[in-house]
C-alpha positions as CSV (number, residue, x, y, z in Angstrom):
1,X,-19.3,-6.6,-6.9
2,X,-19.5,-3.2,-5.4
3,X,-22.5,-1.2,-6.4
4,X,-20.6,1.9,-7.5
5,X,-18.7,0.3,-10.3
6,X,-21.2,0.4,-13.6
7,X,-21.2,3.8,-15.4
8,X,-23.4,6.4,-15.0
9,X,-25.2,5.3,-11.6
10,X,-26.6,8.7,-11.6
11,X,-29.1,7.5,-14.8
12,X,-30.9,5.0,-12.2
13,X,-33.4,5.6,-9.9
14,X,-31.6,2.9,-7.0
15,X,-28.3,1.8,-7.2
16,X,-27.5,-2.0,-8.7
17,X,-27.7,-4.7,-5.9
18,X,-26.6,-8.3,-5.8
19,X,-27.0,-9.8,-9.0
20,X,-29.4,-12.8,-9.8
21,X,-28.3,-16.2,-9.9
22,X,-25.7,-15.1,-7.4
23,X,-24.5,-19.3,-6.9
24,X,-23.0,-18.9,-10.8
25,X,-22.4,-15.1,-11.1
26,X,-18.9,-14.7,-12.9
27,X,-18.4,-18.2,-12.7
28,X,-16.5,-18.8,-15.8
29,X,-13.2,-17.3,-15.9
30,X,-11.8,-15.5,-19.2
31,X,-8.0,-15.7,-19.2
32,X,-6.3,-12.5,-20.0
33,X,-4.0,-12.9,-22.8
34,X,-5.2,-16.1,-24.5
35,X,-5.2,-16.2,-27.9
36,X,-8.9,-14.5,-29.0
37,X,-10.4,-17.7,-30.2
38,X,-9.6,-19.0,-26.6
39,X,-11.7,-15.9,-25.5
40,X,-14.4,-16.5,-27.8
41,X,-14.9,-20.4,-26.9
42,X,-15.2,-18.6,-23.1
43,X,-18.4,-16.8,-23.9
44,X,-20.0,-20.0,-25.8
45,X,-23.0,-21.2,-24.1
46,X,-25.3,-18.5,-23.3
47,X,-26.6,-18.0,-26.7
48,X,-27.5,-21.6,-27.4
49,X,-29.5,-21.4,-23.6
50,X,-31.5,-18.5,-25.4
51,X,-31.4,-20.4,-29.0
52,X,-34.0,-23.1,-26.8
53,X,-36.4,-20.3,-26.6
54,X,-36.5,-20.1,-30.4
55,X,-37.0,-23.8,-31.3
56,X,-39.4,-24.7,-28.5
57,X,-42.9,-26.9,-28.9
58,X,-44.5,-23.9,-29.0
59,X,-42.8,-22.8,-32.6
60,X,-43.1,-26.2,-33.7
61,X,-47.1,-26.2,-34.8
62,X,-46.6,-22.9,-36.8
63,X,-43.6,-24.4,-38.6
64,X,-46.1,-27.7,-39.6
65,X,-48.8,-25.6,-40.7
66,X,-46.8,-23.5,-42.3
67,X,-44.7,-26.7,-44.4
68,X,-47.9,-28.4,-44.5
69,X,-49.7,-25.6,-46.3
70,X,-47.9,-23.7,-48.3
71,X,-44.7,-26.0,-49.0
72,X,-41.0,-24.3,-48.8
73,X,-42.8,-20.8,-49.4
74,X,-42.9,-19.3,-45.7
75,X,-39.1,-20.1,-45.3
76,X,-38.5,-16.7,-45.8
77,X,-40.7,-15.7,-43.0
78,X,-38.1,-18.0,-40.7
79,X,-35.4,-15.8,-41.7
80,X,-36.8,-12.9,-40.7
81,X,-37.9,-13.6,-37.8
82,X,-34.7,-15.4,-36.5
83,X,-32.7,-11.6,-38.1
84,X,-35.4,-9.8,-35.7
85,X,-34.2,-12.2,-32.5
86,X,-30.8,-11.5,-33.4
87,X,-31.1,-8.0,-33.4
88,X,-32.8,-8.5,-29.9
89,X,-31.2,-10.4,-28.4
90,X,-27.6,-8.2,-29.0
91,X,-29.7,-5.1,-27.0
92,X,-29.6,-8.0,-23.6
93,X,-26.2,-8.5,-24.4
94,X,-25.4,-5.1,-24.5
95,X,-27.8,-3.9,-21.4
96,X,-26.2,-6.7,-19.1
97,X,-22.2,-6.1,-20.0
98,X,-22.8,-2.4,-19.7
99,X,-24.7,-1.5,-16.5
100,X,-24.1,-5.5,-14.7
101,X,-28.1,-5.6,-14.5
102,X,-30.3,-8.0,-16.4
103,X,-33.6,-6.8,-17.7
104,X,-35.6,-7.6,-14.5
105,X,-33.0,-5.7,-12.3
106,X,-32.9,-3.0,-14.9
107,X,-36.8,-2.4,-14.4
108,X,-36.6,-2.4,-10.6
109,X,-34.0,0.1,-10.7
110,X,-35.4,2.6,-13.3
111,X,-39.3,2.5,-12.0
112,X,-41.2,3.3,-9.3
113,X,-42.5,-0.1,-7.2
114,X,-46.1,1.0,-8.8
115,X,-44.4,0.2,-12.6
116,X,-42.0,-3.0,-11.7
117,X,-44.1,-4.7,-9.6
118,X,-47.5,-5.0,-12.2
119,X,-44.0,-5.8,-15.0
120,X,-42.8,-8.5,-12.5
121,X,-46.4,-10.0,-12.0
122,X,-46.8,-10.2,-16.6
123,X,-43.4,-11.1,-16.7
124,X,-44.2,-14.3,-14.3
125,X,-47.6,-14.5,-16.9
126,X,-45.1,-14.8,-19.3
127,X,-42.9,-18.1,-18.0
128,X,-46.3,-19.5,-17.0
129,X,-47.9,-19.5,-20.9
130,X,-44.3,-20.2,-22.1
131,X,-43.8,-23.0,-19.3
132,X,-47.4,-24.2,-20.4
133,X,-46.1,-24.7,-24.4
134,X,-42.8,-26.4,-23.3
135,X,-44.6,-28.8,-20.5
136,X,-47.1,-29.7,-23.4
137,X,-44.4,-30.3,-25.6
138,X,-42.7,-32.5,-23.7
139,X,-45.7,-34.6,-22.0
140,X,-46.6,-35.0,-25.7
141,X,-43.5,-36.7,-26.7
142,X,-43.3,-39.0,-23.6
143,X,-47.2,-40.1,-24.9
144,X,-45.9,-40.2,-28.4
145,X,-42.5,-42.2,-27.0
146,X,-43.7,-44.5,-24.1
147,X,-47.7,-44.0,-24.7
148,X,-47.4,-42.0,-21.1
149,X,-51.0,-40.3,-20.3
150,X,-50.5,-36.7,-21.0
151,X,-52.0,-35.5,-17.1
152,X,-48.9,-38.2,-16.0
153,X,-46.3,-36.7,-18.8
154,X,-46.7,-32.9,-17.3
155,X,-46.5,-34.5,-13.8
156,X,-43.2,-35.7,-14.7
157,X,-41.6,-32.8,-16.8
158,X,-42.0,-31.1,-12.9
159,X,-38.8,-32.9,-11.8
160,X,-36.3,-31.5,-14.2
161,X,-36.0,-28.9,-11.3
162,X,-33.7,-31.4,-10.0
163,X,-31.8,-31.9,-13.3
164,X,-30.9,-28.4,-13.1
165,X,-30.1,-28.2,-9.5
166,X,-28.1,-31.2,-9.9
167,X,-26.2,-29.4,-13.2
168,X,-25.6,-25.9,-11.2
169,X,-24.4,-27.6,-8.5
170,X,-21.2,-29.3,-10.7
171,X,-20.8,-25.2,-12.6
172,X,-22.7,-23.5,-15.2
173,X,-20.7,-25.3,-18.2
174,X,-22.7,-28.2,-17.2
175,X,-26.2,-26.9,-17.7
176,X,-24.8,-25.6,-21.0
177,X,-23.1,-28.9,-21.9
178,X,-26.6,-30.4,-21.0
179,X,-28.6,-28.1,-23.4
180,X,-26.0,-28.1,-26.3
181,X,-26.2,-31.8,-26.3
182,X,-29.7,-32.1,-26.7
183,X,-29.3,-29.5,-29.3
184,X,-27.0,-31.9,-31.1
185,X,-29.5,-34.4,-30.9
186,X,-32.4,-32.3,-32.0
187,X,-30.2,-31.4,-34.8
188,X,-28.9,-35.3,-35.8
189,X,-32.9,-36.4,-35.3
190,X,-33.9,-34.0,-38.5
191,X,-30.9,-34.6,-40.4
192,X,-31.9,-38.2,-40.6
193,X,-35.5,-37.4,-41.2
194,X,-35.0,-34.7,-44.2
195,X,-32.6,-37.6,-45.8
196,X,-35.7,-39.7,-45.6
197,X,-37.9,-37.2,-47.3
198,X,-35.6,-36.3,-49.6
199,X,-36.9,-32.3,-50.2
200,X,-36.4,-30.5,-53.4
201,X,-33.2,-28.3,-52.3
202,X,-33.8,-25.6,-55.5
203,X,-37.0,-25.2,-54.0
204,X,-35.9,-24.9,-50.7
205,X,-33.0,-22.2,-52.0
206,X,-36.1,-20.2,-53.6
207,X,-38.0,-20.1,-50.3
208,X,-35.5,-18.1,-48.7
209,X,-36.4,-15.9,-51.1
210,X,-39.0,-12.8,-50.6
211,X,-42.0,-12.7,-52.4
212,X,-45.1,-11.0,-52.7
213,X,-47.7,-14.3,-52.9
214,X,-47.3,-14.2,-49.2
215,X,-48.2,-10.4,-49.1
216,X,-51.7,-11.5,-51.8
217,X,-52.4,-14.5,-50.3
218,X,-54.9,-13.8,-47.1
219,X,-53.9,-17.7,-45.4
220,X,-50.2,-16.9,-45.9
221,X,-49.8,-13.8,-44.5
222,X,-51.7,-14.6,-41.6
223,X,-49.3,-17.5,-40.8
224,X,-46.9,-16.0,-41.5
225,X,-47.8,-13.0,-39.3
226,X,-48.1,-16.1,-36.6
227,X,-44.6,-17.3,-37.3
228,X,-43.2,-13.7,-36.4
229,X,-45.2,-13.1,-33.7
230,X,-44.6,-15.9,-32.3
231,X,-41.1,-15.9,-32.4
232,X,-39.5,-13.4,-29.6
233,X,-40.1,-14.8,-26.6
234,X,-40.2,-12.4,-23.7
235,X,-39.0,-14.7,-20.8
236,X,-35.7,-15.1,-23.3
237,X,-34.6,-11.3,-22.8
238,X,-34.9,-12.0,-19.1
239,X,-33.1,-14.9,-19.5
240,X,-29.9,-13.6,-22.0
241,X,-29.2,-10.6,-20.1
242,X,-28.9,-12.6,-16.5
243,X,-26.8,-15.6,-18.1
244,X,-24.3,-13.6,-19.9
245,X,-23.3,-12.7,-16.6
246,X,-22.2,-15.9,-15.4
247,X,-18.6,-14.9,-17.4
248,X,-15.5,-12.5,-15.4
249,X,-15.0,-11.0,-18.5
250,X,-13.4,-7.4,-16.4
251,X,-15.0,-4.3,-15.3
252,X,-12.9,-1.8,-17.9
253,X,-14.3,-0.3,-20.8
254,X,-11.7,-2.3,-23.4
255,X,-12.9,-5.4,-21.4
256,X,-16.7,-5.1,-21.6
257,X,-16.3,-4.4,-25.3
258,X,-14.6,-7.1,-25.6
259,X,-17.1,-9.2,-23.7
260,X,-20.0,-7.9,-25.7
261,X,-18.3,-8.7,-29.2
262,X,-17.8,-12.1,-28.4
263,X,-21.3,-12.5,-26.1
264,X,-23.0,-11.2,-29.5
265,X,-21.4,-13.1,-31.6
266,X,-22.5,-16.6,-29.3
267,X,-25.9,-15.8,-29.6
268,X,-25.7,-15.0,-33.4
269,X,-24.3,-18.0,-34.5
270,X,-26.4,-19.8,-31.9
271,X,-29.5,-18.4,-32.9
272,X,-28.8,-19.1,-36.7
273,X,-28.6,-22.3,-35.0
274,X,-32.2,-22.6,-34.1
275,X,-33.2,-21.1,-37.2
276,X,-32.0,-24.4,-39.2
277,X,-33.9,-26.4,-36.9
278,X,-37.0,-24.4,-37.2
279,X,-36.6,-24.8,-41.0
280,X,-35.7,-27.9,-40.8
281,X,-39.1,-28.3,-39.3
282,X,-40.7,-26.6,-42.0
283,X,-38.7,-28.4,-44.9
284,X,-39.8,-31.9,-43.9
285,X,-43.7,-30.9,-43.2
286,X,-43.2,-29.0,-47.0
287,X,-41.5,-32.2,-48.2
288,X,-43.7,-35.0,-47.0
289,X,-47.0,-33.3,-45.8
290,X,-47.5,-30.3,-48.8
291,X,-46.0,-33.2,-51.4
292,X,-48.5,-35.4,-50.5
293,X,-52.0,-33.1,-50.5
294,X,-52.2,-33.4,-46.3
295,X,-52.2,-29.8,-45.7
296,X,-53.9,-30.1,-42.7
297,X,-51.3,-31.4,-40.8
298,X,-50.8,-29.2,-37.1
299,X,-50.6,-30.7,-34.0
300,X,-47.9,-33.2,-33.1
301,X,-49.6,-36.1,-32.8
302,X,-51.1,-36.4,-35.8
303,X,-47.7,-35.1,-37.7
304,X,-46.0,-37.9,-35.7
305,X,-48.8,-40.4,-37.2
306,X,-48.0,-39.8,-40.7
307,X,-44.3,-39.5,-40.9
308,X,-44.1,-43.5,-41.0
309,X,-46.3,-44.0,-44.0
310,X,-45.1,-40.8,-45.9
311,X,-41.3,-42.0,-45.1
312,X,-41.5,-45.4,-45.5
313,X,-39.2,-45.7,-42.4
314,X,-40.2,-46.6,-39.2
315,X,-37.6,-44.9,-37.6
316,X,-39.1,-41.5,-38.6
317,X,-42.1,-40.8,-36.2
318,X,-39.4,-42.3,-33.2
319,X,-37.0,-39.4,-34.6
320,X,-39.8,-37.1,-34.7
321,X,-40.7,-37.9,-31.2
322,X,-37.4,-37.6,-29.6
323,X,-36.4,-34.5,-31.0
324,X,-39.6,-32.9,-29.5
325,X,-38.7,-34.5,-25.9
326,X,-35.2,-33.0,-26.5
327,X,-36.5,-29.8,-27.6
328,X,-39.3,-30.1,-24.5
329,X,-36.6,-30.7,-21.8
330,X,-34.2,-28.3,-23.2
331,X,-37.3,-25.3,-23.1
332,X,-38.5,-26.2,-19.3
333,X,-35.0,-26.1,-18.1
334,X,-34.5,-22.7,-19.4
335,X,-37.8,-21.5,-18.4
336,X,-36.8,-22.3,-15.2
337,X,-33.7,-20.2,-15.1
338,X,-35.4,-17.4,-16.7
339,X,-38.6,-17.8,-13.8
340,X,-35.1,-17.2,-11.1
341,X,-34.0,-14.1,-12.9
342,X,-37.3,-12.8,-13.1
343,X,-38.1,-13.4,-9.4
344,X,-34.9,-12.4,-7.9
345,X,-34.3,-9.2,-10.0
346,X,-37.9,-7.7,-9.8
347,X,-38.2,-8.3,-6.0
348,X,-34.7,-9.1,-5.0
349,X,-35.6,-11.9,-3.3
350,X,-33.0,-14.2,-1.4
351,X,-34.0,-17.7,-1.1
352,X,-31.8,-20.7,-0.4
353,X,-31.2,-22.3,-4.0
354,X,-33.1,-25.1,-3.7
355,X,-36.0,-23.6,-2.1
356,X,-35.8,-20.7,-5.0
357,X,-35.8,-22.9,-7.9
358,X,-38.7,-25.0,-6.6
359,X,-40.7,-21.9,-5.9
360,X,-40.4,-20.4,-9.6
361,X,-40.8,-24.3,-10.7
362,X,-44.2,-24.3,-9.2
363,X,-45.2,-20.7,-10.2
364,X,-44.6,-21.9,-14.0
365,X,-46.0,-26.3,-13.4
366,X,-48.8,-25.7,-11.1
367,X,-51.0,-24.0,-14.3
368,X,-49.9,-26.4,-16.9
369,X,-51.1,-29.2,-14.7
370,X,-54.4,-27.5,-13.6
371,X,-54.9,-26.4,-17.8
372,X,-53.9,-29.8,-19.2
373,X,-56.1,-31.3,-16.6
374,X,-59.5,-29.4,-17.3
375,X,-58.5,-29.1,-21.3
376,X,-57.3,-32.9,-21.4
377,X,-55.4,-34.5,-24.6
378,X,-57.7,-33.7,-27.1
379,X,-57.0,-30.1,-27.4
380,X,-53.0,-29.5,-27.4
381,X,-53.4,-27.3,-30.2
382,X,-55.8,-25.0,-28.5
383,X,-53.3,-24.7,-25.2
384,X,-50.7,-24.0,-27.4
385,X,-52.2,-21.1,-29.4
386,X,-53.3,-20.0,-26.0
387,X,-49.7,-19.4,-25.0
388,X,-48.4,-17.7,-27.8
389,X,-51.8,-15.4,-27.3
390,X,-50.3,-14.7,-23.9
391,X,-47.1,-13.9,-24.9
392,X,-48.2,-11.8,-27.1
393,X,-49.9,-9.8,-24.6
394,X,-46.7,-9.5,-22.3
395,X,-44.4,-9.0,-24.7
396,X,-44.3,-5.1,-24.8
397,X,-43.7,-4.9,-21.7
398,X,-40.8,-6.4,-22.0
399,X,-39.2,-5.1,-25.5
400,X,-39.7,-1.4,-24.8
401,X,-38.4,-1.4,-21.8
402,X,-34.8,-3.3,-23.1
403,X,-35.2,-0.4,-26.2
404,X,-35.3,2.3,-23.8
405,X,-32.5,1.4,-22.0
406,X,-30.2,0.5,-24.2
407,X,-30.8,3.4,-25.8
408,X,-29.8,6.2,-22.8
409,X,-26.7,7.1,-22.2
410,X,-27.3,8.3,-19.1
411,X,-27.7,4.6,-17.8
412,X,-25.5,2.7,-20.7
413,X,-22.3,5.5,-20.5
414,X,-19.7,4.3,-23.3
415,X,-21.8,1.1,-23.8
416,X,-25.2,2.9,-25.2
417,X,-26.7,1.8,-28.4
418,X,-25.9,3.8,-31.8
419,X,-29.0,5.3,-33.2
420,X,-28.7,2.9,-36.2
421,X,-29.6,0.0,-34.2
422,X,-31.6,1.3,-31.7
423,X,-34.1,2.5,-35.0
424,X,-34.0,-1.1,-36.4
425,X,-34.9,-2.2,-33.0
426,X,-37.7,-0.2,-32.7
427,X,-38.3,-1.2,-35.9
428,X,-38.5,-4.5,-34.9
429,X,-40.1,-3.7,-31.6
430,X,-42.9,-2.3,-33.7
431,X,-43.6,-4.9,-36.3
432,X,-43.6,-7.7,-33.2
433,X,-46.2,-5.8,-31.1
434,X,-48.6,-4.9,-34.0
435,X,-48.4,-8.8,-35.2
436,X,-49.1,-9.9,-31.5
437,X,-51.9,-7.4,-31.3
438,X,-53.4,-8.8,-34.4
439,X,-53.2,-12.2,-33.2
440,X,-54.4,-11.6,-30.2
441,X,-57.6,-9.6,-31.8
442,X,-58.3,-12.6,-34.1
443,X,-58.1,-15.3,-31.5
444,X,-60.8,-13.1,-29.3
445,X,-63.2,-12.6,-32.7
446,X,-63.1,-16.1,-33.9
């Protein structure tokens, strides 16, 4: 794709180059003159990629606490949240159909090497703490599944870089395929498990519902302030705005509108998705944990302890257990992808593919192993509040810059953001960064 051919060059600093992931780039055909739902089933996929982000290991121990302690109460606080990704999320849509750039290549091409290069080195922070959650996760599960070690269990989540070579080497629909199934099964794994705990649905209803105990009550709002803050991931933006790419949808303006309609829509549905997983996971800690008086319940392990005796179903914890080894897989894999965006559109970096995704595999395992390895199993919690403390600290650097440019028409042209939704996403922007700030203050003071 010729460099000249997204609008309004002149708003850019360098002109666009090859585009990341060049292997899958356009891969996915979208037939002119099918019938629209034809079109739409064409652009599913990429959202559910980015809908990992939202339901990884990491999310998991605020959901617990949060079910644990205050019952059905916080479910409100989901909704938000998942409203605020959505509304995100839509601005990578928008930024990759409209200039053919994904975030990454968008800050090499607006700033100096002296602003992209220190972004590129917290953006690669960024897959590293989120890579360090989802390898957790999953080592975790394998302990909690096969009584694995934990040091072996992060060991062994380091070869799903051959899962995904192996899937991008049969097409693109494969990886997806490979992620929605374990979504399915994430999704079948809690369905069975809030059966067995039988929750009380009116209450449930209610805790959709705003209300201002969370506001009074000190404990609440600071968790929920952690379920908000640590909902956006930054590698995710990186990650939607290269992926949506991976679709011909046409370079004419009736054609990218198109493309962006339909790439929005994915991502909202598949992000409302991993919103009823993440209540899900909040609904069964309310239904058995808060029911019972254990609302101390947080880290995995000892969640997956009690589900038997609470359920009266052995089945349960194994449920438990495999839906977090789904959800583990599913997060590393897309971590991955995200850690080849990041590297290829910051530096522009040309690497054979295997070589590239074992490179941006070891940037992101090498620290998990070396922090799992001095922290050992006995404090999982404490790694994975130290993630979201770190994504909190990149994640700035990685909204304003999306805001910014999806608001300018000089580099968006027809494509550019209305002022109604660029405001919200400040908004949004806003509220993230001050809740990130003030989680990253209290985990310094106490």
């Amino acid at each position: 794709m010729s460099s000249e051919s997204s609008p309004a060059e002149s708003g850019w600093r360098r002109k666009r180059g090859e585009p990341s992931m060049l292997d899958v780039f356009q891969s996915i055909s979208v037939k002119k003159g099918a019938t629209p739902w034809r079109r739409f089933l064409a652009f599913v996929g990429p959202g559910y990629l980015v809908a990992v982000g939202y339901m990884d290991p990491g999310n998991w121990a605020t959901s617990l606490a949060g079910g644990a302690q205050f019952g059905y109460t916080l479910l409100v606080v989901a909704l938000i949240s998942n409203i605020m990704a959505i509304i995100l999320q839509s601005l990578c849509a928008r930024l990759a159909v409209s200039t053919g750039r994904d975030l990454a290549q968008a800050c090499r091409d607006a700033y100096p090497r002296a602003v992209s290069w220190p972004l590129w080195l917290l953006a690669e922070l960024a897959i590293c703490a989120t890579d360090l959650a989802e390898v957790i996760g999953t080592a975790i599960a394998l302990n909690l599944l096969f009584g694995m070690p934990l040091e072996i269990g992060v060991i062994v989540t380091a070869l799903d870089v051959f899962v995904i070579l192996w899937l991008q080497h049969k097409g693109f629909r494969w990886v997806e395929a490979f992620i929605i199934t374990l979504l399915g099964v994430i999704a079948i794994c809690f369905g069975v498990q809030i059966g067995l705990a039988d929750p009380n649905w009116g209450e449930v209803i209610r805790g959709f519902a705003p209300t201002t105990e969370i506001i009074k009550n000190p404990q609440m709002l600071y968790l929920s302030l952690g379920i908000i803050g640590a909902t956006v991931m930054p590698h995710n933006l990186y990650l939607h705005s290269g992926i949506v790419q991976t679709r011909a949808y046409g370079e004419s303006l009736p054609e990218k509108r198109e493309a962006l309609k339909w790439a929005t829509l994915d991502s909202t549905i598949a992000l409302m998705f991993a919103l009823t997983i993440n209540a899900s996971i909040l609904i069964l800690a309310a239904a058995t944990f808060h029911k019972t008086g254990q609302s101390g319940v947080e880290e995995l392990g000892r969640a997956h302890e009690l589900l038997a005796p609470l359920l009266g179903a052995s089945i349960a914890p194994t449920l438990f257990a495999i839906a977090l080894l789904c959800c583990g897989l599913n997060s590393t894999v897309t971590a991955t992808m995200a850690g080849q965006i990041v590297m290829e559109g910051f530096l522009d970096i040309r690497l054979p593919a295997w070589l590239r995704r074992l490179v941006t595999r070891l940037i992101a395992i090498v620290p998990a192993i070396l922090v799992t390895w001095i922290y050992g199993s006995g404090e999982t919690a404490k790694l994975l509040i130290l993630s979201q403390v770190i994504l909190g600290l990149q994640l700035p650097f990685a909204i304003v810059p999306l805001v910014m440019f999806t608001a300018s028409r000089a580099k968006m042209g027809e494509l550019v953001a209305p002022r109604w939704l660029t405001f919200i996403a400040s908004l949004v922007a806003a509220v993230i960064i001050v809740l990130n700030v003030k989680l990253l203050i209290d985990f310094v003071i106490g």
